[in-house]
C-alpha positions as CSV (number, residue, x, y, z in Angstrom):
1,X,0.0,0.0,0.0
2,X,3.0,2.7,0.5
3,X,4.2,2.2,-2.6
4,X,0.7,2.7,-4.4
5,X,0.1,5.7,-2.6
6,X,3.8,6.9,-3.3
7,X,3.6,6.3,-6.7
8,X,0.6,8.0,-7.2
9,X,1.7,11.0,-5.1
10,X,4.7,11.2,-7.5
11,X,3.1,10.7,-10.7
12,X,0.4,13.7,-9.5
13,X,2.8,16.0,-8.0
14,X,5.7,15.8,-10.9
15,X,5.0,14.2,-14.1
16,X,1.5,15.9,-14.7
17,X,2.3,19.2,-14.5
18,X,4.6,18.7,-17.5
19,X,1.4,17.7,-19.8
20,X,-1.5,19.9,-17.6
21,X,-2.4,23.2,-16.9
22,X,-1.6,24.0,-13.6
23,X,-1.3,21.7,-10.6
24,X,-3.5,22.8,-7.4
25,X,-2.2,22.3,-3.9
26,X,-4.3,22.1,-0.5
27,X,-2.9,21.3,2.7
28,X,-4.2,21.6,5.8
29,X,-5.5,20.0,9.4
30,X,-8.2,18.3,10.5
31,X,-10.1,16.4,13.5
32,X,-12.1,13.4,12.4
33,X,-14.2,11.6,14.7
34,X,-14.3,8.0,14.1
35,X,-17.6,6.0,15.4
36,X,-17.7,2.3,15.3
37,X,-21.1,0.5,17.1
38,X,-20.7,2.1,20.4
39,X,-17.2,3.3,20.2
40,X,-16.4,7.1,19.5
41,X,-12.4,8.6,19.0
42,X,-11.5,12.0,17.8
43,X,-8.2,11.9,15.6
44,X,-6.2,15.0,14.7
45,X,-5.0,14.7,11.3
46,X,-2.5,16.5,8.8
47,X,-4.5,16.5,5.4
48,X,-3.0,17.1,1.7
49,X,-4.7,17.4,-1.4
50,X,-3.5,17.8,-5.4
51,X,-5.5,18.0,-8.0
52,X,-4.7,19.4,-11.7
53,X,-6.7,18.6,-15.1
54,X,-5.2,17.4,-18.6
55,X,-7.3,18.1,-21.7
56,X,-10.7,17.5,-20.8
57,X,-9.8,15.1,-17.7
58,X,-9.1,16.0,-14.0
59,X,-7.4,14.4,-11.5
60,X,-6.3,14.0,-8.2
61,X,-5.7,12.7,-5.2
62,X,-5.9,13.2,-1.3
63,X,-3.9,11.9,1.5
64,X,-5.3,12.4,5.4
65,X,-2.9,10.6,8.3
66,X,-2.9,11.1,12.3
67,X,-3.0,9.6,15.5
68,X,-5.3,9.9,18.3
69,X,-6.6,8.5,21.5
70,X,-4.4,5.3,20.5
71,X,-5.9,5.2,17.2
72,X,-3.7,5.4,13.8
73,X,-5.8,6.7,10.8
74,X,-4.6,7.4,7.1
75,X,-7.0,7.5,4.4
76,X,-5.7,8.1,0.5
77,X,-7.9,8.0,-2.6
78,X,-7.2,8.9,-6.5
79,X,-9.6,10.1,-8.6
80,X,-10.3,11.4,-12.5
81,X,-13.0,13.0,-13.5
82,X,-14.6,15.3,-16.8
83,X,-15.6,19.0,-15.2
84,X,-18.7,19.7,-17.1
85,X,-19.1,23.9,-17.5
86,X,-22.3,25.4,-15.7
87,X,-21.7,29.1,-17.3
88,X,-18.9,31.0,-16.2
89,X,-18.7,30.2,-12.5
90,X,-20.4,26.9,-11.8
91,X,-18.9,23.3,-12.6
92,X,-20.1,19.8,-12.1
93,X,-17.2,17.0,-12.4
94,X,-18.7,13.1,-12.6
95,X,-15.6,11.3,-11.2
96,X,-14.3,7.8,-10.7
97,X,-12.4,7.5,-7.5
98,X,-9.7,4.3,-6.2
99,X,-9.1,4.7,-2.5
100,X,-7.8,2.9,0.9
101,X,-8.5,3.7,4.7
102,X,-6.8,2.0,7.2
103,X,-8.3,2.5,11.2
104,X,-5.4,0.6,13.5
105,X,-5.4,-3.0,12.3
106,X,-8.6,-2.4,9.8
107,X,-8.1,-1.8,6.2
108,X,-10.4,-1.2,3.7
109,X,-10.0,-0.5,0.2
110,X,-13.3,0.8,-2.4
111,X,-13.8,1.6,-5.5
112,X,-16.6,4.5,-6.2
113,X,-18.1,6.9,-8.3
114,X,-19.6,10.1,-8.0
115,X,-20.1,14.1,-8.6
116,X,-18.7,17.0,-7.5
117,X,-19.9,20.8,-7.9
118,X,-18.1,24.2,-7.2
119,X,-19.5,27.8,-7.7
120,X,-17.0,30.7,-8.1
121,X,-19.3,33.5,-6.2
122,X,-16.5,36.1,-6.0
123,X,-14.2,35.9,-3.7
124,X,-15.8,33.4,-2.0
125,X,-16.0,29.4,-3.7
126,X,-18.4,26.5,-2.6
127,X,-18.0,23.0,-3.3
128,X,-19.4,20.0,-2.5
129,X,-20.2,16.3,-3.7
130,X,-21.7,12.6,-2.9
131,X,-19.6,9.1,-3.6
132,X,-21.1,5.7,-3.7
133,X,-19.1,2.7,-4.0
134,X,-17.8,-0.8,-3.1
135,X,-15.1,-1.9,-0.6
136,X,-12.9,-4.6,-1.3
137,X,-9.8,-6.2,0.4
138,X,-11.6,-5.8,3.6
139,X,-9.5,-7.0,6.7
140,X,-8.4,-6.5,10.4
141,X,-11.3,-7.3,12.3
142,X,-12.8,-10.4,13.2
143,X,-15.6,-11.3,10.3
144,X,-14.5,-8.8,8.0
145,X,-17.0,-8.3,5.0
146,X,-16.9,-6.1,2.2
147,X,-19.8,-3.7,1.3
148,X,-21.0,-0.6,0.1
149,X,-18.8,2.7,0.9
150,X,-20.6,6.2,0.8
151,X,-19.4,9.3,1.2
152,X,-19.8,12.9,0.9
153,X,-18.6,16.9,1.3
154,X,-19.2,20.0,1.1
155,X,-17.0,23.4,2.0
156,X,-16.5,26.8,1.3
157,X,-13.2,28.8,0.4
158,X,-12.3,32.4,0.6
159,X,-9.9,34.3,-1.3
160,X,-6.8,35.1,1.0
161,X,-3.4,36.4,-0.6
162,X,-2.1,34.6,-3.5
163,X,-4.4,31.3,-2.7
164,X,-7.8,30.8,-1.0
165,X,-8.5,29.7,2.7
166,X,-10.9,26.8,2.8
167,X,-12.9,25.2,6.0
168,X,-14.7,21.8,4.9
169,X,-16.7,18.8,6.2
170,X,-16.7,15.3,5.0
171,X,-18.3,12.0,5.9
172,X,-17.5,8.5,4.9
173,X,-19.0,5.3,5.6
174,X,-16.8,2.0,5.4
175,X,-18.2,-1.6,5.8
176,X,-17.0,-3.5,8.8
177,X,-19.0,-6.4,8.5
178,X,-22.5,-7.6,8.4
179,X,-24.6,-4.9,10.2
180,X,-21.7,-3.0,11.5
181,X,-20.1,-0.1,10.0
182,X,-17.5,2.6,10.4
183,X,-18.4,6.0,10.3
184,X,-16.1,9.0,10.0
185,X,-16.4,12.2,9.6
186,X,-13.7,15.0,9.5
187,X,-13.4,18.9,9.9
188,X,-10.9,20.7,7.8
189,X,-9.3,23.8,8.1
190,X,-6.4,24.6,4.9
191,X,-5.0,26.7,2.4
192,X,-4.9,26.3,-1.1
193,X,-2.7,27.6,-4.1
194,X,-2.8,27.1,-7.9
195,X,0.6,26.5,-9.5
């Protein structure tokens, strides 16, 4: 798994840019709060996220890690998607995304598919979007089963300096096993730049 996510880190951060039109950067921190049956943690995290768009297809990835309340958590995904024009300042980007979480000794990986919107309103910039999917490679706890993975966000952004301050709010759902689930859902706080 570190190799496929440093692999696809590189191959974002470096050898897109040559073929693109500008890479965009976000970085930032974040508390998730983790909720399994009964059981609730909160997790500070270090998030980083780089997106960029060649031709008529973007792409991307995110990368979230910390440790909390004895609890290790690192979630990566990849995605590619075709922006669709709403007018001048709205978008709507259909997207295929390839991701893994890992929660201490569970591991999850899913594929999924889903939409994402921004409006440009000035200087300030709303996005949002919904993910539906299926895990696979499910493992780490006893009766590990694989099973449908949800997830969505939404933010907003405002213009600061040469980049844009954003706050955000995302929610995933990852399969456990039959009738049990892990639900997290994270608070961001970043910057962003275009390059």
């Amino acid at each position: 798994m570190k190799k496929l996510v440093l692999i696809s880190t590189l191959a974002t951060a470096f050898i897109a840019p040559a073929f693109a039109g500008g890479l965009n950067v976000d970085g930032g921190i974040a508390t998730s709060s983790i909720r399994t049956g009964g059981a609730s943690v909160s997790v500070p995290q270090a998030v980083l996220g780089l997106t960029d768009q060649a031709g008529p297809v973007a792409f991307g990835g995110n990368l979230a890690a910390g440790h909390g309340e004895g609890v290790h958590a690192r979630q990566f995904s990849a995605f590619a998607g075709l922006p669709v024009a709403l007018g001048k300042t709205a978008s709507v980007t259909p997207y295929t995304e390839l991701g893994y979480d890992r929660v201490n000794a569970y591991t999850a990986k899913h594929l999924a598919v889903g939409v994402k919107a921004s409006v440009d309103a000035g200087p300030v910039d709303l996005f949002g979007g919904v993910k539906a999917g299926r895990s696979f490679g499910v493992s780490g706890v006893p009766g590990a089963e694989n099973g449908t993975y949800l997830g969505a966000d939404a933010g907003v952004g405002f213009k600061a300096g040469p980049g844009m301050v954003k706050v955000g709010y995302d929610y995933t759902r990852l399969p456990v096993s039959s009738g049990l689930n892990t639900d997290t859902s994270r608070f961001t706080v970043g910057y962003g730049m275009a390059f």
